[in-house]
C-alpha positions as CSV (number, residue, x, y, z in Angstrom):
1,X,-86.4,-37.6,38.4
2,X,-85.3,-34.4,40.3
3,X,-83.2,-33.7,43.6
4,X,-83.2,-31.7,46.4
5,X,-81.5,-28.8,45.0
6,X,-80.4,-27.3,48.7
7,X,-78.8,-30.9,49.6
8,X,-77.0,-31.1,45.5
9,X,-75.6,-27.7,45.8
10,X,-74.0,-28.6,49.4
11,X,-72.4,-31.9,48.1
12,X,-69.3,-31.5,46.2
13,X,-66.4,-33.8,45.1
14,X,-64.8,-33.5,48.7
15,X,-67.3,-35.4,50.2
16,X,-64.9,-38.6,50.9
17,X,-64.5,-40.5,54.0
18,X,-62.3,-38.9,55.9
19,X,-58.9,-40.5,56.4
20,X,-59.9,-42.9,53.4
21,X,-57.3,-43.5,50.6
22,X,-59.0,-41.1,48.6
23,X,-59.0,-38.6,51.0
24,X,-55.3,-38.5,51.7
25,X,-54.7,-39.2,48.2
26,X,-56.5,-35.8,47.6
27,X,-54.9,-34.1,50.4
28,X,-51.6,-35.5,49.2
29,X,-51.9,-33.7,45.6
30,X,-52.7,-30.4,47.3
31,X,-49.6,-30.3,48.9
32,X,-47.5,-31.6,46.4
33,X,-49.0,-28.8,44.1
34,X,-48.3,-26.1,46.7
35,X,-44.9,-27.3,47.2
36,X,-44.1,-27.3,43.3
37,X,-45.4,-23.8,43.2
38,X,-43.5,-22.4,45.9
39,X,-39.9,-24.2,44.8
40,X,-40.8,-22.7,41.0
41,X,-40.9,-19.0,42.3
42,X,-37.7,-19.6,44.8
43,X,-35.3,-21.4,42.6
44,X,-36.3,-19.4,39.5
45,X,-38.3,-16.4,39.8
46,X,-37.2,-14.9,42.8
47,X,-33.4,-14.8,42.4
48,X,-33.8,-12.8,39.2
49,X,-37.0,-10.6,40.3
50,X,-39.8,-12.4,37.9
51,X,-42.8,-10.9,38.4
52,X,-45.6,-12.5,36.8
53,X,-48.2,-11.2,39.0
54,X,-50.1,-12.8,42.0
55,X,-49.5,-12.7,45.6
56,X,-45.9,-14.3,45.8
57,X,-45.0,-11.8,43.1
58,X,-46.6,-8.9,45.0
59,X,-44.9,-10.2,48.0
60,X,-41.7,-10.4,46.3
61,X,-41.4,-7.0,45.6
62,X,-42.5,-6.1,49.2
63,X,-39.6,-8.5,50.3
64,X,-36.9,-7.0,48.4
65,X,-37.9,-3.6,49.6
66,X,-37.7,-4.5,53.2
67,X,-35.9,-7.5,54.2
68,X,-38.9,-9.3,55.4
69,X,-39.5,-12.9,54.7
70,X,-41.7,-13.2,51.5
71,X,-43.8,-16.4,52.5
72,X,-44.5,-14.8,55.5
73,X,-45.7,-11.6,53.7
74,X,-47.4,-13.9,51.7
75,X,-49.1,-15.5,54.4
76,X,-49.9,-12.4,56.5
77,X,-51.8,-10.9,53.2
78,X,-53.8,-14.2,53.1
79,X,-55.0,-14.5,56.3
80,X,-57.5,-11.0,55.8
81,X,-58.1,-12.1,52.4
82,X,-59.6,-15.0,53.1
83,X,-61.7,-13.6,56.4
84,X,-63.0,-10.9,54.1
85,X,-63.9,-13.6,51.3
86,X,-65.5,-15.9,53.8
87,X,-67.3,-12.9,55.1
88,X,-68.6,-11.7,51.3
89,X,-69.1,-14.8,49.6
90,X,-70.1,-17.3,52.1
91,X,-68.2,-20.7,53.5
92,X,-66.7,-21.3,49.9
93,X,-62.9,-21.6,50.3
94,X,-62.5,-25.7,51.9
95,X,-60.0,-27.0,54.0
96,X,-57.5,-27.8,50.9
97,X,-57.7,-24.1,49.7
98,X,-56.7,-22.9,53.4
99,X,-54.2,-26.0,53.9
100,X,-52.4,-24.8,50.4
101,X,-52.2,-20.9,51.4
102,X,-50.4,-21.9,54.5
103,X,-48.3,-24.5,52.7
104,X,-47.1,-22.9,50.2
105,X,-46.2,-19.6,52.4
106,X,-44.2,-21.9,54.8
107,X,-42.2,-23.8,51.3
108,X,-41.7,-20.2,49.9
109,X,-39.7,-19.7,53.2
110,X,-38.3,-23.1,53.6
111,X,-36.8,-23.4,50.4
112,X,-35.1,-19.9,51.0
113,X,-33.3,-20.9,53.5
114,X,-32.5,-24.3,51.9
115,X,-31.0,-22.9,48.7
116,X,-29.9,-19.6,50.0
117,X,-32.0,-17.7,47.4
118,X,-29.5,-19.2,45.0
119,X,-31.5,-19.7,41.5
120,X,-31.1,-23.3,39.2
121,X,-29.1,-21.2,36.4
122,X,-27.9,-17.7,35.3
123,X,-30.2,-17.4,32.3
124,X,-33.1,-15.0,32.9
125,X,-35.0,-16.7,30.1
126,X,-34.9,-19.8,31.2
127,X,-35.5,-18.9,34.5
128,X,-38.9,-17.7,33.0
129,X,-39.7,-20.7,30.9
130,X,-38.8,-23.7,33.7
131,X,-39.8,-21.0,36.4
132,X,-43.6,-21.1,34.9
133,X,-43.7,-25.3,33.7
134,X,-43.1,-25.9,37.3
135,X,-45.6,-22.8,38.9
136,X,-48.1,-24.1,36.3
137,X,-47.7,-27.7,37.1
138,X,-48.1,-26.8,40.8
139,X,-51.1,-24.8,40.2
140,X,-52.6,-27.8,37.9
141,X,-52.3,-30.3,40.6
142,X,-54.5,-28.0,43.2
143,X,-57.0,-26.8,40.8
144,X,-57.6,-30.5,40.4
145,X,-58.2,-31.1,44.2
146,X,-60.8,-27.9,43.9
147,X,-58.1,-25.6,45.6
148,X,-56.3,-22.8,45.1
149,X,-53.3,-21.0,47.2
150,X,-55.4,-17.8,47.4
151,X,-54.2,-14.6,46.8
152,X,-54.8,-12.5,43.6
153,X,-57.6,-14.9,42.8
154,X,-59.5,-13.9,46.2
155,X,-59.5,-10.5,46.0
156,X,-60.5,-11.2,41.9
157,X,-63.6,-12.9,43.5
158,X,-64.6,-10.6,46.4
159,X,-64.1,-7.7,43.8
160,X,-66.3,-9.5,41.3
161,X,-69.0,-9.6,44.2
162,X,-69.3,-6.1,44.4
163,X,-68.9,-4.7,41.5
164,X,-70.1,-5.6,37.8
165,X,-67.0,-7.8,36.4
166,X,-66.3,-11.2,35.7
167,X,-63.4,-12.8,38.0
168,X,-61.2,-13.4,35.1
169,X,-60.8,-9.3,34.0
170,X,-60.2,-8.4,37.8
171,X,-57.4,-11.3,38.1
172,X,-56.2,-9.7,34.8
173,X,-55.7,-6.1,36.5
174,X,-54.5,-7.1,39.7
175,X,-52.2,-9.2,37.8
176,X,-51.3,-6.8,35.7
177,X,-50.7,-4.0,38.0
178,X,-48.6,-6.1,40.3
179,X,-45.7,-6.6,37.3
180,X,-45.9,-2.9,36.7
181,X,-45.4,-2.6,40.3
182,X,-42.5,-5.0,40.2
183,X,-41.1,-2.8,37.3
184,X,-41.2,0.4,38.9
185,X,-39.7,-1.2,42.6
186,X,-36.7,-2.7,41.0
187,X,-36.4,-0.1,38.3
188,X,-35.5,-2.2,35.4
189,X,-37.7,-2.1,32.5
190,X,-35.7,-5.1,30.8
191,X,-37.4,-7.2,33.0
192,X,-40.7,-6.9,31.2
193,X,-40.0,-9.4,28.8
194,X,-39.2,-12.2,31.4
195,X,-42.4,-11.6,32.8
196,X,-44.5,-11.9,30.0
197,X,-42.8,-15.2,29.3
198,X,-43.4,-16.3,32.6
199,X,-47.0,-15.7,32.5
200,X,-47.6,-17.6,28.9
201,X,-45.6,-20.4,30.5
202,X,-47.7,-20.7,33.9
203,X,-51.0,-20.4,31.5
204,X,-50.1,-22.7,28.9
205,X,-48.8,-25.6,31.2
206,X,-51.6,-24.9,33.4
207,X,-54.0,-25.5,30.3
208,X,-52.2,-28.8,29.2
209,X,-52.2,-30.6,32.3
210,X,-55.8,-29.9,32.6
211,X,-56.4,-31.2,29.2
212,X,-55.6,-29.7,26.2
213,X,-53.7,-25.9,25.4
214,X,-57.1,-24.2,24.6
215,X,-58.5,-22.8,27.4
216,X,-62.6,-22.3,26.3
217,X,-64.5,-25.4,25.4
218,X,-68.0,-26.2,25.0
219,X,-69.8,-28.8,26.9
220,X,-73.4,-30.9,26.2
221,X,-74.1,-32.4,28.9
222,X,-77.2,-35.3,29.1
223,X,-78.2,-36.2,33.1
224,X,-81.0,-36.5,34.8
225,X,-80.0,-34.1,37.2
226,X,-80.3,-31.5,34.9
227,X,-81.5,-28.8,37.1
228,X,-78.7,-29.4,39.3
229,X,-76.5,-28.7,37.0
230,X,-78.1,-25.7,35.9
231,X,-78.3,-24.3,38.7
232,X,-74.5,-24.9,39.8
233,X,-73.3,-23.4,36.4
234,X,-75.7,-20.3,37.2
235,X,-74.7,-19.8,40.8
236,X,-71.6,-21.5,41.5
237,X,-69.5,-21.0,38.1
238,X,-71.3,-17.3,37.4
239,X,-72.0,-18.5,33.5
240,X,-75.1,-19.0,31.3
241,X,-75.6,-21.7,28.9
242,X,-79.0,-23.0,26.6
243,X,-81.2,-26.2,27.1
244,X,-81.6,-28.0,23.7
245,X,-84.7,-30.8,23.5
246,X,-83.6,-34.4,22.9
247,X,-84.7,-37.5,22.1
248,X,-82.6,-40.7,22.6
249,X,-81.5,-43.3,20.0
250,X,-82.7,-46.5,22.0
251,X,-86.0,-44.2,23.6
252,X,-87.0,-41.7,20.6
253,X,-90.4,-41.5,23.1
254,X,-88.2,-39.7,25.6
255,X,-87.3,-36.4,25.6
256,X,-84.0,-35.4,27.0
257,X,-82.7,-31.9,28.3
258,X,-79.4,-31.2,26.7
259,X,-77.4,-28.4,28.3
260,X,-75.0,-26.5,25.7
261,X,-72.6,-24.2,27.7
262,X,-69.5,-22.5,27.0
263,X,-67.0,-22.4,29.6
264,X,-63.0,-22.1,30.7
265,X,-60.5,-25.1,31.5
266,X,-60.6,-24.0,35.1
267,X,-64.7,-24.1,35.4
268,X,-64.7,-27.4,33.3
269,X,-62.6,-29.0,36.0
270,X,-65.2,-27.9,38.7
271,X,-68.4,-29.0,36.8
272,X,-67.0,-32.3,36.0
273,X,-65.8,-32.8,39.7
274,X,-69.6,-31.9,40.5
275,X,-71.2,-33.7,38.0
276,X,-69.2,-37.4,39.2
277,X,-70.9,-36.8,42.8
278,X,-74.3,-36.3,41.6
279,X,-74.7,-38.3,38.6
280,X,-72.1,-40.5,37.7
281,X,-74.9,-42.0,35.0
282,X,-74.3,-38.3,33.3
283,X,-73.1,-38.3,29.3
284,X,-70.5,-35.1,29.0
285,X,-69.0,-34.1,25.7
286,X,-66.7,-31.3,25.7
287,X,-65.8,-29.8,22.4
288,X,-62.4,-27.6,21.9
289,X,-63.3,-23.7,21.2
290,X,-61.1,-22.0,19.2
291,X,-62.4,-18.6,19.9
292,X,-66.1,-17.8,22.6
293,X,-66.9,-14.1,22.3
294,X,-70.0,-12.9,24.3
295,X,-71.8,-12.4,27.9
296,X,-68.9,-13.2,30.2
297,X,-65.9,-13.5,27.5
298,X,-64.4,-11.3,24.7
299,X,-67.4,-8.7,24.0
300,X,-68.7,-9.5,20.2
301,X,-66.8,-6.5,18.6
302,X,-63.2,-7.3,19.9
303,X,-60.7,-8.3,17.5
């Protein structure tokens, strides 16, 4: 029992009724997230110059240097970003995505002027820690809607179209060069450390809501729609995976195709969301990794 490939790849998660409980429910998270995420970076990152990377923090460091309002740096960034993604990788950034890069853009600003860039405390460090629960939780809550608020991730993605690297090691140098950036603009090395602690924070509470504080697993996945699937970890999430033959406990006649694949928290979110709509019969089992090293993670020989 097969599908129409074209029509499975098409239908995702979103596909609600529109105006249905579900969908505002949906629509209701998204903001919520992008609303946590932008009061995080004003009340505790901003005020003290935490960098942790990503397009607020890039915009943060243009918005001390000129005066200019940083959600609306934010914003004006996005805006290209997201015409040049459209126009590299297809229709592939929904309504929710565009709905929480305006969002949060507009919060950054509004709670500006609400708190007077006045932070929660005078500690740095827990600035950093509180700072990142509440930017992680933020980001959780879209990521489980299948959005994002754009920015670093974007340009990771439209970079990883054109030249040979995975998403995750672009997001890691843009990142990465956007704290040293930060660093050098406010000329204060000391602020290294709070920016290191703000990124394990975002990561790790990121991870737990999710589902757990590792961030590889392994999945088996059983359906019927197994070419489906396939084909959207192949295309869609840009991994591999192996097809093991089955045979079922109640049907030992039958063979089964068992799909073994090795993924991040992130991706697992967007396969299960994707597997619900198209076989809701499907059996899943996803198994904690403490360490995946090959194609697409850690090369073999890294320590």
């Amino acid at each position: 029992m097969q599908t129409n490939l074209s029509y499975k790849k098409n239908k995702t998660v979103n596909e609600v009724p529109a105006f249905s409980k579900a969908w505002w429910l949906s629509y209701i998270k998204v903001l919520l997230g992008a609303t946590i995420i932008a009061f995080g970076y004003v009340t505790f990152f901003i005020p003290f110059k935490i960098i942790p990377g990503g397009l607020f923090g890039f915009s943060t460091v243009i918005g001390y240097l000129t005066g200019w309002p940083i959600g609306m740096i934010s914003l004006t960034i996005n805006i290209p970003l997201l015409i040049w993604g459209i126009r590299a990788l297809g229709n592939s950034f929904g309504a929710k995505t565009i709905l929480a890069m305006i969002w949060a853009s507009l919060a950054v600003d509004g709670f500006t002027y609400l708190t007077e860039s006045q932070g929660f405390t005078d500690d740095k460090l827990v600035s950093a820690v509180f700072g990142g629960v509440l930017i992680g939780l933020g980001v959780a809550l879209t990521l489980r809607e299948e959005a994002t608020t754009g920015g670093t991730d974007t340009l990771a993605k439209i970079l990883s179209h054109y030249f040979n690297v995975s998403v995750s090691r672009f997001v890691l140098i843009i990142d990465g060069s956007i704290v040293i950036l930060g660093l050098i603009a406010f000329k204060d090395l000391s602020l290294a450390p709070y920016a290191i602690v703000a990124v394990f924070s975002i990561s790790k509470t990121i991870d737990s809501v999710l589902g757990g504080f590792n961030n590889k697993n392994v999945l088996m996945i059983i359906s019927e729609y197994h070419q489906d699937i396939r084909q959207y970890i192949l295309t869609e999430l840009d991994r591999g995976g192996t097809y093991i033959n089955g045979h079922g406990l109640f049907f030992t006649e039958k063979e089964k195709q068992i799909i073994l694949t090795a993924i991040s928290r992130k991706e697992m979110v967007a396969l299960e969301n994707y597997i619900k709509v198209i076989d809701p019969e499907a059996f899943l089992m996803v198994l904690p990794a403490h360490e995946v090293k090959g194609s697409g993670f850690n090369p073999l020989n890294q320590h």
